[in-house]
gemmi code that builds the backbone of each chain (N, CA, C; Angstrom):
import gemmi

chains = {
    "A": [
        ("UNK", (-9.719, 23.992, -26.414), (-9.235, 24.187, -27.786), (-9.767, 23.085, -28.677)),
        ("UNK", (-10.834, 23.519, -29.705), (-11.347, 22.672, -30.385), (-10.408, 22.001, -31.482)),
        ("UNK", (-9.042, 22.343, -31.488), (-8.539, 21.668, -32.554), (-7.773, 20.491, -32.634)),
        ("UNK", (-8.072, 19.796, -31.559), (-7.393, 18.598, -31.176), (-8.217, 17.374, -30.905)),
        ("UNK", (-9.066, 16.477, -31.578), (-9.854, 15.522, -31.098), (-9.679, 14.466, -30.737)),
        ("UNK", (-10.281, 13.557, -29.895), (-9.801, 12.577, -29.307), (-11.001, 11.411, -29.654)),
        ("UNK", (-11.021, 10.264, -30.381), (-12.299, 9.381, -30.307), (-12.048, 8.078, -30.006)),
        ("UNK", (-12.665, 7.184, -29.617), (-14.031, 7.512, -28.849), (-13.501, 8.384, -27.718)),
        ("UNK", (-14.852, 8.502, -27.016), (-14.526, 9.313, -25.428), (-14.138, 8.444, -24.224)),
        ("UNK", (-15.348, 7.076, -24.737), (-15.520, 6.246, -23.143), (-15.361, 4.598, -24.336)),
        ("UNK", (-14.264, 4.116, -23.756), (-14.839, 2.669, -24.937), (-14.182, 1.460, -23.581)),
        ("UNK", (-15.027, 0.721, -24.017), (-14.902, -0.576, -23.067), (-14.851, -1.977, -24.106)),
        ("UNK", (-13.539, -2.701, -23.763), (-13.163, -4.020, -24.028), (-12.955, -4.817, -23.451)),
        ("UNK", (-12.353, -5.935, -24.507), (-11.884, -7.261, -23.464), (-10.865, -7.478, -23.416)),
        ("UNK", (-10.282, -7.950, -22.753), (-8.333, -8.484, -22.668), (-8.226, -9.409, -23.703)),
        ("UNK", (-7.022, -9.218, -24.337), (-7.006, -9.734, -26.009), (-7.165, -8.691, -27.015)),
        ("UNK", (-8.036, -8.542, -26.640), (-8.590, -7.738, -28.139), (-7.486, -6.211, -28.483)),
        ("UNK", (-7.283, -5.565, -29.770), (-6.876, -4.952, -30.562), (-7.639, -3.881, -30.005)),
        ("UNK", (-7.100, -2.677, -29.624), (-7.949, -1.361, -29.973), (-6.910, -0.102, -30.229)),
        ("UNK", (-8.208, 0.819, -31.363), (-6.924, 1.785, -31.814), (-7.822, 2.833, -30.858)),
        ("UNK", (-7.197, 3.785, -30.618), (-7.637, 5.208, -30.010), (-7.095, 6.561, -31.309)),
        ("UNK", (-7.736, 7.136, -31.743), (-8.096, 8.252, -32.457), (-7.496, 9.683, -31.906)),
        ("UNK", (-6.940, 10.089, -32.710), (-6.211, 11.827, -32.450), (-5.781, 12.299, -33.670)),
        ("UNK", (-6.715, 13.445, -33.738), (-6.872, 14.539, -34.640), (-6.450, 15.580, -34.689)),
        ("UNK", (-6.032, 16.300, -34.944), (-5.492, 18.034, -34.938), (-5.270, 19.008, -36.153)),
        ("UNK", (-6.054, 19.572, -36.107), (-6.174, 20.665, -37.449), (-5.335, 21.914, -37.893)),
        ("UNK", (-3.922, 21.684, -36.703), (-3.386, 22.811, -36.439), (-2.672, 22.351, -37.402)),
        ("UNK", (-2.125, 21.086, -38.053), (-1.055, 21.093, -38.785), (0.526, 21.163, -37.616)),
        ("UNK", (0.769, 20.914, -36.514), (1.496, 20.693, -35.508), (2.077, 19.468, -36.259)),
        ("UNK", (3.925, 19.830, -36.037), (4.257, 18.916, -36.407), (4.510, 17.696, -35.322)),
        ("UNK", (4.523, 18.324, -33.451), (4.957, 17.336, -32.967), (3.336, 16.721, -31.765)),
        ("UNK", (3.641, 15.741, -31.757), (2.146, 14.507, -31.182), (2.823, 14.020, -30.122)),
        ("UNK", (1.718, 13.532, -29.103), (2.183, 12.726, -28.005), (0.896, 12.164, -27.642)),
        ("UNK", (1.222, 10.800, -26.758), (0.690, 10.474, -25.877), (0.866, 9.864, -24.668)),
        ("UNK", (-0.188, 10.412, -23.579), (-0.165, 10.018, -22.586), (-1.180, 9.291, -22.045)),
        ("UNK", (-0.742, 8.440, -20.981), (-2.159, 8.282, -20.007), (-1.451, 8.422, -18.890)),
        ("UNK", (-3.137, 8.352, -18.578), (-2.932, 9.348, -16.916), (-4.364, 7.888, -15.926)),
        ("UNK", (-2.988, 7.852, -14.456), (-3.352, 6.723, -13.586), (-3.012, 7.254, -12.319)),
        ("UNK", (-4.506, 7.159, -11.709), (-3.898, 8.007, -10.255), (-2.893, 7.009, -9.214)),
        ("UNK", (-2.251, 8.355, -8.940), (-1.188, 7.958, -8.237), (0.213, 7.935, -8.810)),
        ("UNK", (-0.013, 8.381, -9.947), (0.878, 8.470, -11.574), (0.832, 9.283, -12.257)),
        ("UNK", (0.043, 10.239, -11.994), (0.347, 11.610, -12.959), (-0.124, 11.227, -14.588)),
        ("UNK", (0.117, 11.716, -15.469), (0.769, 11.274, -16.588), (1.670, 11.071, -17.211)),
        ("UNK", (2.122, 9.831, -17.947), (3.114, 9.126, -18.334), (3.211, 9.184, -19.872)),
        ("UNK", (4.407, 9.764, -20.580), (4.374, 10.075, -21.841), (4.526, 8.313, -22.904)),
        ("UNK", (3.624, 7.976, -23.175), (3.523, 6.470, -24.385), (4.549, 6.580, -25.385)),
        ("UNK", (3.999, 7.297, -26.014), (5.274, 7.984, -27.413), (4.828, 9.459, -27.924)),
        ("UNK", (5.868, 9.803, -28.683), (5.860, 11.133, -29.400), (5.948, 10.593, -30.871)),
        ("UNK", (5.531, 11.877, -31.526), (6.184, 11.774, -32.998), (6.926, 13.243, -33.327)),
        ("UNK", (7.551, 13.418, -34.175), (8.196, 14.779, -34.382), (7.659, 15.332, -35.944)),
        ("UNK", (6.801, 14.198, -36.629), (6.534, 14.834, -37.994), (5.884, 13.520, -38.211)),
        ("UNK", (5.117, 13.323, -39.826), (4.950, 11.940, -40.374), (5.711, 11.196, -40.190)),
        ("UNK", (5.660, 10.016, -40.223), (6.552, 9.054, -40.649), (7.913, 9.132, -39.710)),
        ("UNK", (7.454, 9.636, -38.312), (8.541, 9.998, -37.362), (7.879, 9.559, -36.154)),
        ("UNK", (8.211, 8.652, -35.396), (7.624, 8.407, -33.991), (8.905, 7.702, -33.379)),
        ("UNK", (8.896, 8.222, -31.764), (9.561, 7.650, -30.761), (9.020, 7.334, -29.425)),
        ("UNK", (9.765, 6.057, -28.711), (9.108, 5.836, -27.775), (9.260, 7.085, -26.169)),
        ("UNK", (8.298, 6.666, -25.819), (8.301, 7.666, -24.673), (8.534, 6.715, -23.261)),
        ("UNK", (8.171, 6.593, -21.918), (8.668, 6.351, -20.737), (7.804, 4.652, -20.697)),
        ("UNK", (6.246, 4.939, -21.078), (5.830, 3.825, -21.127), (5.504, 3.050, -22.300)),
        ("UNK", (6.040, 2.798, -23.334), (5.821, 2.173, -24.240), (5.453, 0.860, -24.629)),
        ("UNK", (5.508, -0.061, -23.884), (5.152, -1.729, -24.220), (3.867, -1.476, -24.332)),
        ("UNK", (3.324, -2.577, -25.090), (2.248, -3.096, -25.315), (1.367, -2.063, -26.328)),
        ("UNK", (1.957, -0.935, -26.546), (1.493, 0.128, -27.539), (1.969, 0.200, -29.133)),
        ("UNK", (1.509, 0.848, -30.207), (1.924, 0.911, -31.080), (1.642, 2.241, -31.695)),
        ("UNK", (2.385, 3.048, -32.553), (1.712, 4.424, -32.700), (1.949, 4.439, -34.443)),
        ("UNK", (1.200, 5.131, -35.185), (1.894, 5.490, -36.343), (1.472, 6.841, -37.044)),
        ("UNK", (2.284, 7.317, -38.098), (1.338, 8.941, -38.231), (1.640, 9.166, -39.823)),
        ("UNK", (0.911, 8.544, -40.360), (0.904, 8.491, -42.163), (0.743, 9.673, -42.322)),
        ("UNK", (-0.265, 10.628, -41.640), (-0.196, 12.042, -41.865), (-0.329, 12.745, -40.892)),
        ("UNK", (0.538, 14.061, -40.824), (0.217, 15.049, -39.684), (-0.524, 15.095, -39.016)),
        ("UNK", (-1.794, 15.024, -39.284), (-2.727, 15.231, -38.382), (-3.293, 14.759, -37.713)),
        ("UNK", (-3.338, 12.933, -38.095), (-3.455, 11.814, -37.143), (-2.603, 11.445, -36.237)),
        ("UNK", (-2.970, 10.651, -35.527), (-1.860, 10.122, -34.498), (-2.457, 9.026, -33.518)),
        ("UNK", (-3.376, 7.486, -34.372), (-3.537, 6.947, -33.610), (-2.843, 6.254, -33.152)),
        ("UNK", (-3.021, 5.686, -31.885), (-2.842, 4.887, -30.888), (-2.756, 3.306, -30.474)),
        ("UNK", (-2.778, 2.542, -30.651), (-3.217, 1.159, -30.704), (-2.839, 0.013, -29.823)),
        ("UNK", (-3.555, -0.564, -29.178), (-3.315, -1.872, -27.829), (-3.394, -2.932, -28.697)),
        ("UNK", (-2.424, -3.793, -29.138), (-2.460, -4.859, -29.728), (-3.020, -6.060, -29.034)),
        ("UNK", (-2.723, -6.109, -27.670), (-3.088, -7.243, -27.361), (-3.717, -6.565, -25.574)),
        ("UNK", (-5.034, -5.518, -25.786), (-5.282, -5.134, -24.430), (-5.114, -5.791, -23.001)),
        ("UNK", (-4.650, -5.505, -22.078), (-4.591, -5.948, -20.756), (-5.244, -5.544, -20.032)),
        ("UNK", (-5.375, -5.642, -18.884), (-6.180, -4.819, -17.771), (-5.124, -4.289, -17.091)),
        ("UNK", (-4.054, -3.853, -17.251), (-3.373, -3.045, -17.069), (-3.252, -1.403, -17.666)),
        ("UNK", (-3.939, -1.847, -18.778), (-4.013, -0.502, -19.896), (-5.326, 0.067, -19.553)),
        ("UNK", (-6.063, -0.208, -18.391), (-6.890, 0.319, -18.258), (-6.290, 1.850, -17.855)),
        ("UNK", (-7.463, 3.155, -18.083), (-6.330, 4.323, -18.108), (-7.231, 5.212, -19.055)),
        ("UNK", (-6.788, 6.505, -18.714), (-7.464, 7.607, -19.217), (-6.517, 8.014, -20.091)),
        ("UNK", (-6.427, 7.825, -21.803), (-5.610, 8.331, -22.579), (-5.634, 9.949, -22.877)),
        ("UNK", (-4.386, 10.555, -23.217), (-4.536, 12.063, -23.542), (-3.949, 11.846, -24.894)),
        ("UNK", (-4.378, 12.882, -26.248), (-3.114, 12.993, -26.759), (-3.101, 14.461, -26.975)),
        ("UNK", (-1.304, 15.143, -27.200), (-1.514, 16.391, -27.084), (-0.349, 16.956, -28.391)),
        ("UNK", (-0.602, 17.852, -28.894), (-0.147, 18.735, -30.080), (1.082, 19.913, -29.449)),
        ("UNK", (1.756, 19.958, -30.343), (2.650, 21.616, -30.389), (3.175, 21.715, -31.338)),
        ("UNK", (3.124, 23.155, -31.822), (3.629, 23.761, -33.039), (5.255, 23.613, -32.583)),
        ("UNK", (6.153, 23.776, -34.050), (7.480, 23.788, -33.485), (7.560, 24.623, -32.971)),
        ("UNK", (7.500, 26.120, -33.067), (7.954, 27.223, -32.329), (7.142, 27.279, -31.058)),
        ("UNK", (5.596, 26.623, -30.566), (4.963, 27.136, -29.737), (5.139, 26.629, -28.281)),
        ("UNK", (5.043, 27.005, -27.354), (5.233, 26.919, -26.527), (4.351, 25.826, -25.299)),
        ("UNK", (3.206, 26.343, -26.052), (2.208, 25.587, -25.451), (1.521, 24.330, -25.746)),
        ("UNK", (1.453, 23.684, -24.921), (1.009, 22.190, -25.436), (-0.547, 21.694, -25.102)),
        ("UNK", (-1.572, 21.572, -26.582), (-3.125, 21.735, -26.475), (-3.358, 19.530, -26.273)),
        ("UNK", (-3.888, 19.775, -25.151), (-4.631, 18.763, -24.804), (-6.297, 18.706, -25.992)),
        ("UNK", (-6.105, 17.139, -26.163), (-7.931, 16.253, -26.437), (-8.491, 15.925, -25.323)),
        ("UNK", (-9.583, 15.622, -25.465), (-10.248, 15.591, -24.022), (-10.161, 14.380, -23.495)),
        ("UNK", (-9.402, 13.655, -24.035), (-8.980, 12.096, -23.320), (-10.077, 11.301, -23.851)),
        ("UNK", (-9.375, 9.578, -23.682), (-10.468, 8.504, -23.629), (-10.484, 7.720, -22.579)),
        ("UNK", (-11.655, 7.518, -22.163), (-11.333, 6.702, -21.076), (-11.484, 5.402, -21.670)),
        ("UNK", (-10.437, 4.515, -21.173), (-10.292, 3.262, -21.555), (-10.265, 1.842, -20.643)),
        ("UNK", (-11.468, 1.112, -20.706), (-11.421, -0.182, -19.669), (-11.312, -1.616, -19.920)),
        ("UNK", (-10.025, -2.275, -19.663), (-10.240, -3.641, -20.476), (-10.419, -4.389, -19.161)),
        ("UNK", (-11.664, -5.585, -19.827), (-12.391, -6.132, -18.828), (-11.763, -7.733, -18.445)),
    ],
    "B": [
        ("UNK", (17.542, 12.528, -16.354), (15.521, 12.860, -16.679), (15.746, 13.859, -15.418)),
        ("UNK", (14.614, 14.422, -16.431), (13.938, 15.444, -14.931), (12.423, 14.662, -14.192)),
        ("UNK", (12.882, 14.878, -13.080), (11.336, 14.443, -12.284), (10.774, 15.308, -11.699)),
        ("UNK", (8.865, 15.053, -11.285), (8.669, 16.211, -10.732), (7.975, 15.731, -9.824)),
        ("UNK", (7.965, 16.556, -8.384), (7.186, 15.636, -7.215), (6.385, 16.504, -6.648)),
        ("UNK", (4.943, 16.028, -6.753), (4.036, 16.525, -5.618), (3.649, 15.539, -4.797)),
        ("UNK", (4.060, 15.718, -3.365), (3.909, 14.777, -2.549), (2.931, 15.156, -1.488)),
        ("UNK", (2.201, 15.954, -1.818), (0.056, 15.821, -1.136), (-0.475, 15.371, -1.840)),
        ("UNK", (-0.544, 14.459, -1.608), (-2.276, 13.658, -2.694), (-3.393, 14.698, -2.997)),
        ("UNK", (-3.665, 14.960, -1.706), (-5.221, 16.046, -1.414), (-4.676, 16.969, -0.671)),
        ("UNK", (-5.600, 18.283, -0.813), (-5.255, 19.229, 0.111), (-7.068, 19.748, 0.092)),
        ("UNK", (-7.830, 20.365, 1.204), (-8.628, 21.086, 0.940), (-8.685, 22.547, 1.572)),
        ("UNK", (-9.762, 23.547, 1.578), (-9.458, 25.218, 1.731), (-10.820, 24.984, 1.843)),
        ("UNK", (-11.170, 26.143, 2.713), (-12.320, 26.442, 2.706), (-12.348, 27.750, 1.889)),
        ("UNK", (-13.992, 27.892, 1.088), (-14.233, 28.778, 0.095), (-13.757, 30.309, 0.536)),
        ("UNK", (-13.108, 31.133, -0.584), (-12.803, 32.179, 0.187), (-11.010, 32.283, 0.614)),
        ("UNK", (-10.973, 31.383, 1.146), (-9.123, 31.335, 1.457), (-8.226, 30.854, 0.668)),
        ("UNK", (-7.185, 30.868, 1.682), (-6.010, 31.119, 0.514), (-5.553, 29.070, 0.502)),
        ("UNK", (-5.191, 28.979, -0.484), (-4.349, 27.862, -0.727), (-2.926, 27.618, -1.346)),
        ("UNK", (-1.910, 26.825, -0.861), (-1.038, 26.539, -1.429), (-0.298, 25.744, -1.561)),
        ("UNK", (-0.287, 25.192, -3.028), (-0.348, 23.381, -3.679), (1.355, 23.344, -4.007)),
        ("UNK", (1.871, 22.407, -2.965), (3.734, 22.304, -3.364), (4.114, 21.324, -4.723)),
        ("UNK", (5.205, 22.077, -4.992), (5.564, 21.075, -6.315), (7.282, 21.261, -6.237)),
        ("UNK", (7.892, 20.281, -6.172), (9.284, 20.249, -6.067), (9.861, 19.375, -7.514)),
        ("UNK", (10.697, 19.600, -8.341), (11.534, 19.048, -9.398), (12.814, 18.865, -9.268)),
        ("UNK", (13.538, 18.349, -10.171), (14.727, 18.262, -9.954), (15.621, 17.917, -11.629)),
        ("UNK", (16.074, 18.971, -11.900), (16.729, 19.072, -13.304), (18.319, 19.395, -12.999)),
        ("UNK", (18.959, 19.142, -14.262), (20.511, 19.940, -14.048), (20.701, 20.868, -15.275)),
        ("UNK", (19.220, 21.470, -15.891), (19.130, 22.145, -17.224), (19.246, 23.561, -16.359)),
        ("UNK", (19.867, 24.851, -16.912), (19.427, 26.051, -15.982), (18.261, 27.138, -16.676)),
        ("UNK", (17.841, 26.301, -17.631), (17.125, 27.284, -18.463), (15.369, 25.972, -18.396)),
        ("UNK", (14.273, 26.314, -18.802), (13.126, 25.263, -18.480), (11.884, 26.363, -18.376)),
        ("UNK", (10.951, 25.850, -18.551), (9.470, 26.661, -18.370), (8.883, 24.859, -16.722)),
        ("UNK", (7.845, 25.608, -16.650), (7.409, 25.273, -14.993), (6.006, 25.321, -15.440)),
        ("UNK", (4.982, 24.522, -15.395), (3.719, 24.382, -15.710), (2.500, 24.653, -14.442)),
        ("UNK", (1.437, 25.193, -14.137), (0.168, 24.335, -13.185), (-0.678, 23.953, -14.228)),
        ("UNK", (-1.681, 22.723, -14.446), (-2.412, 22.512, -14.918), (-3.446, 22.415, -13.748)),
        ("UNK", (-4.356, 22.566, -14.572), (-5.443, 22.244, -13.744), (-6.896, 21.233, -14.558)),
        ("UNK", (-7.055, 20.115, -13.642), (-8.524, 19.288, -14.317), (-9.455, 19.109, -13.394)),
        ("UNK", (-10.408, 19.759, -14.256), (-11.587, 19.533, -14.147), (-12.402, 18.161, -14.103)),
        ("UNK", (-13.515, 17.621, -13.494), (-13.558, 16.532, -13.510), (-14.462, 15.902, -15.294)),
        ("UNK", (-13.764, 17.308, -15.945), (-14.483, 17.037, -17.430), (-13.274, 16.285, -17.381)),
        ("UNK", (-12.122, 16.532, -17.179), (-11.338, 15.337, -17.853), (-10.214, 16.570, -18.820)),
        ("UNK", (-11.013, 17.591, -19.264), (-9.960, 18.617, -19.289), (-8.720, 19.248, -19.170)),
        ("UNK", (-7.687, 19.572, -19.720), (-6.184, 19.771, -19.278), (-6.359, 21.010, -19.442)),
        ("UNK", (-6.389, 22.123, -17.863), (-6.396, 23.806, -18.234), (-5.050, 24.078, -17.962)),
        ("UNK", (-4.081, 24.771, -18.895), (-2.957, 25.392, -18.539), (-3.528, 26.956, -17.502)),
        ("UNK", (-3.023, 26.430, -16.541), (-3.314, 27.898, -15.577), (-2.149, 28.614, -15.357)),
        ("UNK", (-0.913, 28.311, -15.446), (-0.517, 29.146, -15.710), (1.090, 29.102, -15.693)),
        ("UNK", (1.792, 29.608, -15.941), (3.564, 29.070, -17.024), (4.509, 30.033, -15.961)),
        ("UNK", (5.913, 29.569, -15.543), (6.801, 30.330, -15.492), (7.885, 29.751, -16.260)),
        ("UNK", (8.786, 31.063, -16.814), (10.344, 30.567, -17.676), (10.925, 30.479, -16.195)),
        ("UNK", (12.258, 29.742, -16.229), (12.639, 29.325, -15.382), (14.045, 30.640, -15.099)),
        ("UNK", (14.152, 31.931, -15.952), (15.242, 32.379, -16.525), (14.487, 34.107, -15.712)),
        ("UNK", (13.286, 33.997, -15.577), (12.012, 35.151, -15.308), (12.822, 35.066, -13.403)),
        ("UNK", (13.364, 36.155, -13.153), (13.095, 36.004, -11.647), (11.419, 36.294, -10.874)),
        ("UNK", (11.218, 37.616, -11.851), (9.226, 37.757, -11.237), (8.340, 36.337, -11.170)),
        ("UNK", (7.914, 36.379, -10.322), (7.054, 35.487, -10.154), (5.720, 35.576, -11.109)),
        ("UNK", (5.131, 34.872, -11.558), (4.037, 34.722, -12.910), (2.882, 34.848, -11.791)),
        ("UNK", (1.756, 35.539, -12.358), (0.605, 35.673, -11.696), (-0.126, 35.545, -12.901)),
        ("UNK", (-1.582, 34.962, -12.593), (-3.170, 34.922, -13.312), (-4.135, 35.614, -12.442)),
        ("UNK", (-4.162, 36.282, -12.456), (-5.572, 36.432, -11.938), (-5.383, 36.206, -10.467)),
        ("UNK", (-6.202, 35.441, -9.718), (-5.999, 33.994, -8.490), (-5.356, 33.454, -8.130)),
        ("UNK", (-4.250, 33.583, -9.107), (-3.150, 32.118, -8.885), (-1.895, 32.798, -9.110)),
        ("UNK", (-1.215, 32.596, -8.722), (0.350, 33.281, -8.077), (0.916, 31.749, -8.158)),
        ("UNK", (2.614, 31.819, -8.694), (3.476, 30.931, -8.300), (4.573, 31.747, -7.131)),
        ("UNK", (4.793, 30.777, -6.450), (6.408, 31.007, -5.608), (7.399, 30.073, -6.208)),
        ("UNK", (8.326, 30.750, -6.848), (9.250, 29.677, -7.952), (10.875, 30.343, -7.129)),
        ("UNK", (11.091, 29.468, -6.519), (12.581, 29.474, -5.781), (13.423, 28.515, -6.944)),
        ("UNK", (14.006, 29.362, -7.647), (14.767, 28.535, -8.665), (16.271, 27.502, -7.914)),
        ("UNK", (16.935, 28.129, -6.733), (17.793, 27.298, -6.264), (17.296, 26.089, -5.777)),
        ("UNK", (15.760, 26.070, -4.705), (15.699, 25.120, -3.944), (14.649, 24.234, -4.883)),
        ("UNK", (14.413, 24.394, -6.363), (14.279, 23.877, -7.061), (12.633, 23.849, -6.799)),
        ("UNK", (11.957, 24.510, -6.500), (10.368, 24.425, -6.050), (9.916, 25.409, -6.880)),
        ("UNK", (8.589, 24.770, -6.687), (7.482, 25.729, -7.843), (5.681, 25.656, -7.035)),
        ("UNK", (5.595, 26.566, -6.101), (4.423, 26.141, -5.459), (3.367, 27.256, -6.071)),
        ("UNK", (2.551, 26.368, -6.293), (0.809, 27.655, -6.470), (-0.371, 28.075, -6.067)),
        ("UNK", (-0.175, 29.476, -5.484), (-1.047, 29.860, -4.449), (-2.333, 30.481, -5.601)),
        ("UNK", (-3.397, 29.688, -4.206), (-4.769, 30.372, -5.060), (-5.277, 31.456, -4.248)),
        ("UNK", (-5.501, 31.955, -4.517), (-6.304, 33.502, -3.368), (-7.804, 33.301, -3.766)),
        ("UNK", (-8.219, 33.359, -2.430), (-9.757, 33.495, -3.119), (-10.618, 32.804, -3.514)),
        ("UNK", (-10.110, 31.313, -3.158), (-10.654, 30.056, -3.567), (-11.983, 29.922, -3.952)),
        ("UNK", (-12.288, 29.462, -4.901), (-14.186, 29.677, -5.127), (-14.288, 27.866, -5.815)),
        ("UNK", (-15.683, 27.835, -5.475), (-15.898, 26.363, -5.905), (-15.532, 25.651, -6.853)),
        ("UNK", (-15.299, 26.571, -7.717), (-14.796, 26.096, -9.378), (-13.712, 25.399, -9.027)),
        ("UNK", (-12.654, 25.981, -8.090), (-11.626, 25.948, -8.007), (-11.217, 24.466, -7.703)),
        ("UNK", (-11.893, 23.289, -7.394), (-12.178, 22.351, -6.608), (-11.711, 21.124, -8.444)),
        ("UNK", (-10.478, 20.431, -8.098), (-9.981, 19.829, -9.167), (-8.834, 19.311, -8.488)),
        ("UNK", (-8.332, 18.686, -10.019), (-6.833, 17.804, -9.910), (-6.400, 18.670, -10.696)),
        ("UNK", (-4.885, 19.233, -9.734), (-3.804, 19.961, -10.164), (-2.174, 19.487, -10.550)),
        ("UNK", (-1.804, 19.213, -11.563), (-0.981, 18.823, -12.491), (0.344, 20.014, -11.851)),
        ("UNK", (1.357, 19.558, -11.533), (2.643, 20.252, -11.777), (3.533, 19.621, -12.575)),
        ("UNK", (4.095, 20.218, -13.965), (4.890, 19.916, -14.987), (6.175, 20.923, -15.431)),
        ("UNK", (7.053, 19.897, -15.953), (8.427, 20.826, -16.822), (8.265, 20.341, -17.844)),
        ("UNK", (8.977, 21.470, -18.637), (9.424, 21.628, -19.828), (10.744, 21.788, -20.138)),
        ("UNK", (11.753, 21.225, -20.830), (13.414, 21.481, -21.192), (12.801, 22.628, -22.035)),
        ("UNK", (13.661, 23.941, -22.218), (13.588, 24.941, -22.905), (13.850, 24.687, -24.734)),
        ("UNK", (14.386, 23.569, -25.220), (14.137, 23.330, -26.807), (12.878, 22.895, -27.375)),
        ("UNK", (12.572, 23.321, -28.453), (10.919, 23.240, -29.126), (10.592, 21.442, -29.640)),
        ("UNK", (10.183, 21.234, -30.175), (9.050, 20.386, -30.428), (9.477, 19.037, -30.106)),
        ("UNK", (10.440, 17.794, -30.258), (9.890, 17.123, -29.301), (9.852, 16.902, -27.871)),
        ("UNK", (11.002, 17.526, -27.654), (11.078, 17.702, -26.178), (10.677, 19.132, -25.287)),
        ("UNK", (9.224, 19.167, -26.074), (8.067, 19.803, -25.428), (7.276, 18.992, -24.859)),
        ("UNK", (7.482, 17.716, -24.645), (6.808, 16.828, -23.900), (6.894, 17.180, -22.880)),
        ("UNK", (5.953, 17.125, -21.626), (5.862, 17.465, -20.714), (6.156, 16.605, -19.516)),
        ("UNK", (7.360, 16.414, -18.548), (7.358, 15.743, -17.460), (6.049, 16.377, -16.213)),
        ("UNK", (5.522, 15.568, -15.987), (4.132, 15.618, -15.048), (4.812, 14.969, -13.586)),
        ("UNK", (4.025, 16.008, -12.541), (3.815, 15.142, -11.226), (2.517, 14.667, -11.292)),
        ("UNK", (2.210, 13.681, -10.338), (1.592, 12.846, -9.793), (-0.173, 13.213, -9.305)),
        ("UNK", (0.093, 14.665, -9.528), (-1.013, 15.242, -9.408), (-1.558, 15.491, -7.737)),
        ("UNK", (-2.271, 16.300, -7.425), (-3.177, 16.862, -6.131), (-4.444, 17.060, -6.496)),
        ("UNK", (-5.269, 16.522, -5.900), (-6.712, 16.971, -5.663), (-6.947, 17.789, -4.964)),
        ("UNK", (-7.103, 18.753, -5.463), (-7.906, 20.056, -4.250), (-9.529, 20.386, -4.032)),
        ("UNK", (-9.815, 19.944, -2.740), (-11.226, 20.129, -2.717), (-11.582, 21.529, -1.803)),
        ("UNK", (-12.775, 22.620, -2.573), (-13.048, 23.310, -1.731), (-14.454, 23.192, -0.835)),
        ("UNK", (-14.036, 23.831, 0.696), (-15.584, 23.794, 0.810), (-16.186, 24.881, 1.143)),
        ("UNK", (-18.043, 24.671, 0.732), (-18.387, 26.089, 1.024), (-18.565, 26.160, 2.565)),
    ],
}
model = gemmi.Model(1)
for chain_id, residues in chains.items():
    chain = gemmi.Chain(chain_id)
    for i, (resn, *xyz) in enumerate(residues, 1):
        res = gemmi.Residue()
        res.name, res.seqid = resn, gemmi.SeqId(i, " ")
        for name, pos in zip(("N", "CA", "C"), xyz):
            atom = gemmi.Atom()
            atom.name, atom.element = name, gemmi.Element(name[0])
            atom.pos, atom.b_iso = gemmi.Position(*pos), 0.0
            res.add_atom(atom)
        chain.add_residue(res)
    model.add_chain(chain)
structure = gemmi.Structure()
structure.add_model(model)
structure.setup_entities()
């Protein structure tokens, strides 16, 4: 489903450093999430939002920050990366009524 | 919370046969949808295929059949017919039956299924 983008695809840092991760969706969906996914761990929900200017935390939340000035964004951000956050991010969309929940194609993320 | 457990890491099938990937949860909701995903090593999230938890019929695709024993709380998915494609990490997930934010999806731990020819 092309209406959900995820950028970059593959990005590599350093421990310390700031990085935002990118999520797009053209559906106009009011509710956002993210996850990453660590084998041996499935995926683990970061945070949700339920609309603009609406975000909550999800199971793994430290060290993350989320914000959503408008619907359709929903980046992501490592304030202070670890090598713990190394991890394949998802983020994923649903309409209120819909049922189904459209995956981005993830980022893979490596702090060095 | 609801949790969801797949406890095979890996499973493999040879091309052609049948497979079947266990997934056990544990909720005290009586109403819920039941997920398989399936990834590709694009990295991809394929919904393969949904049961309501409220449906006694069992949900079929194509290939893929669930066995959804709603008492003993299991949700397993059989592939018939296994073909190379078929060869991925398989996602078992719930859903609480209310809409948008708690359409978040509780995930297991995932299975790798490898086929061979």
């Amino acid at each position: 489903d092309a209406g959900i983008t995820q950028s970059p695809r593959y990005k590599i840092t350093e421990t310390g450093r700031q990085v935002t991760l990118m999520c797009h969706q053209t559906w106009s969906h009011s509710y956002m999430f993210w996850y990453r996914q660590d084998l041996g761990h499935g995926l683990r929900l970061i945070y949700y939002s339920a609309a603009a200017d609406i975000t909550d935390k999800g199971e793994v939340p430290d060290g993350y920050v989320v914000s959503r000035s408008k619907t359709e964004n929903f980046p992501l951000t490592l304030e202070s990366a670890t090598r713990s956050q190394t991890s394949v991010y998802f983020c994923a969309s649903v309409g209120r009524r819909n049922e189904k929940l459209f995956f981005g194609s993830g980022t893979q993320l490596s702090v060095l | 919370a609801q949790t969801v457990t797949q406890s095979q890491p890996e499973m493999s099938v040879q091309e052609a046969e049948t497979v079947t990937l266990s997934c056990t949860y544990d909720t005290s909701e009586s109403d819920y949808y039941l997920f398989w995903y399936k990834q590709p090593p694009s990295r991809q999230m394929i919904l393969v295929i949904r049961q309501e938890a409220y449906k006694q019929q069992n949900a079929t695709e194509n290939r893929f059949s669930v066995n959804f024993q709603k008492a003993a709380k299991s949700f397993s998915l059989k592939i018939s017919d296994s073909q190379l494609g078929d060869a991925a990490m398989y996602f078992c997930a719930y859903r609480s039956p209310e809409t948008g934010a708690n359409s978040k999806l509780t995930f297991g731990k995932g299975i790798t299924l490898s086929v061979r020819p």
